[in-house]
C-alpha positions as CSV (number, residue, x, y, z in Angstrom):
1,X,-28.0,61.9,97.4
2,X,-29.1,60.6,94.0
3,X,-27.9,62.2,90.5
4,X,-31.7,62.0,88.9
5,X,-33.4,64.1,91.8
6,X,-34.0,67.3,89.7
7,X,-35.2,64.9,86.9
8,X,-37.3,62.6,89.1
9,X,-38.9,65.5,90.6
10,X,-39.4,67.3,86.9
11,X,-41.1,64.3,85.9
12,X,-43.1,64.2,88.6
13,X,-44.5,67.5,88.4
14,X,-45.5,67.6,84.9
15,X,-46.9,63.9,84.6
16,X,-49.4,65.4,88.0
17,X,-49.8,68.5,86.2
18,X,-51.5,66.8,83.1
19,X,-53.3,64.3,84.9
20,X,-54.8,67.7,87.3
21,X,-55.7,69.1,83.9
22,X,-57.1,66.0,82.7
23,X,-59.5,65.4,85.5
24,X,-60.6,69.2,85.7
25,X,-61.2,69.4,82.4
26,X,-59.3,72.5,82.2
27,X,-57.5,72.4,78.5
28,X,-54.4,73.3,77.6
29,X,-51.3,72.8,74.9
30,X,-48.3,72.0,76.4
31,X,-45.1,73.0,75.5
32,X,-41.1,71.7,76.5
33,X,-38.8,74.8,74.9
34,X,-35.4,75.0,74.0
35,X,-33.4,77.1,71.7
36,X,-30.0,76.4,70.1
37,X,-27.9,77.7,73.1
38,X,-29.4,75.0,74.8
39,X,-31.6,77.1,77.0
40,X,-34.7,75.6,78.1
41,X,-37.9,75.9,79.9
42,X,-39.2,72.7,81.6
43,X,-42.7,73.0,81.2
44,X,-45.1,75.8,79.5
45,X,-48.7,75.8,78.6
46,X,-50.6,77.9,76.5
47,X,-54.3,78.8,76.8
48,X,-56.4,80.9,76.1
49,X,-54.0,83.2,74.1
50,X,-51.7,83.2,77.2
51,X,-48.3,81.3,77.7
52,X,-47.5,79.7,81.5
53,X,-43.9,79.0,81.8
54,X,-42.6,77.1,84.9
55,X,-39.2,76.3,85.7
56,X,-39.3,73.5,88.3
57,X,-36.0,73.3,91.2
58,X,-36.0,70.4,93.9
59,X,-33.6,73.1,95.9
60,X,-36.1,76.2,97.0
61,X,-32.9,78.5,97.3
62,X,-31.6,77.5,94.1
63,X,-31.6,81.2,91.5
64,X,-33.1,80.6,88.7
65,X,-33.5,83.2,85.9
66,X,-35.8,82.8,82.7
67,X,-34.4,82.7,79.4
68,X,-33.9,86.6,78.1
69,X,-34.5,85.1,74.6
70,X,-37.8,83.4,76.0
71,X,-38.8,86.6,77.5
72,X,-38.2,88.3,74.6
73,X,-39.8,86.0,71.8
74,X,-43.1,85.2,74.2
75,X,-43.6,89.0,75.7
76,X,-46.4,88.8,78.3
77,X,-46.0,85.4,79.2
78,X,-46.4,84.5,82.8
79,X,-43.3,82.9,84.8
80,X,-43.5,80.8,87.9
81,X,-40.8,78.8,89.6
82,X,-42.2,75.5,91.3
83,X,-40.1,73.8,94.3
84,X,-40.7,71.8,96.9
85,X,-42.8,74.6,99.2
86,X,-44.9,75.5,96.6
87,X,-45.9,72.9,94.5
88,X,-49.1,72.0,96.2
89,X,-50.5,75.1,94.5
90,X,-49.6,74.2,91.0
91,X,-51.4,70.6,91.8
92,X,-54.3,71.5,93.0
């Protein structure tokens, strides 16, 4: 019922993400993108020599579909969608 659930949950995600980082040690650069158009990603890190982009959705059946120009500039980079039956994974 709230306006800010996609946000709250957004936040939520990332601020666990880094602190799960954090605490494992496991290093990373992380990355918000967005281009002119105002296409974005939410959240993308980059190790190793390898970009992880994740586009988070409170709504499971919600389509989403990754930036062509994203694709394009970053070719190889790995795309994951994160939602409320999956997120466990990207936590742990």
């Amino acid at each position: 019922m709230r306006q800010d659930t996609g946000g709250l949950w957004e936040n939520f995600l990332i601020t666990e993400r880094m602190k799960r980082n954090s605490y494992s040690q496991f290093y990373v650069n992380p990355y918000f993108w967005r281009n002119h158009a105002q296409q974005e990603i939410d959240y993308i890190e980059e190790t190793g020599g390898r970009i992880f982009a994740f586009e988070f959705k409170w709504n499971a059946a919600k389509k989403v579909r990754f930036s062509k120009s994203f694709l394009n500039a970053y070719p190889g980079s790995s795309t994951q969608v994160i939602h409320q039956g999956n997120f466990h994974d990207f936590l742990v």
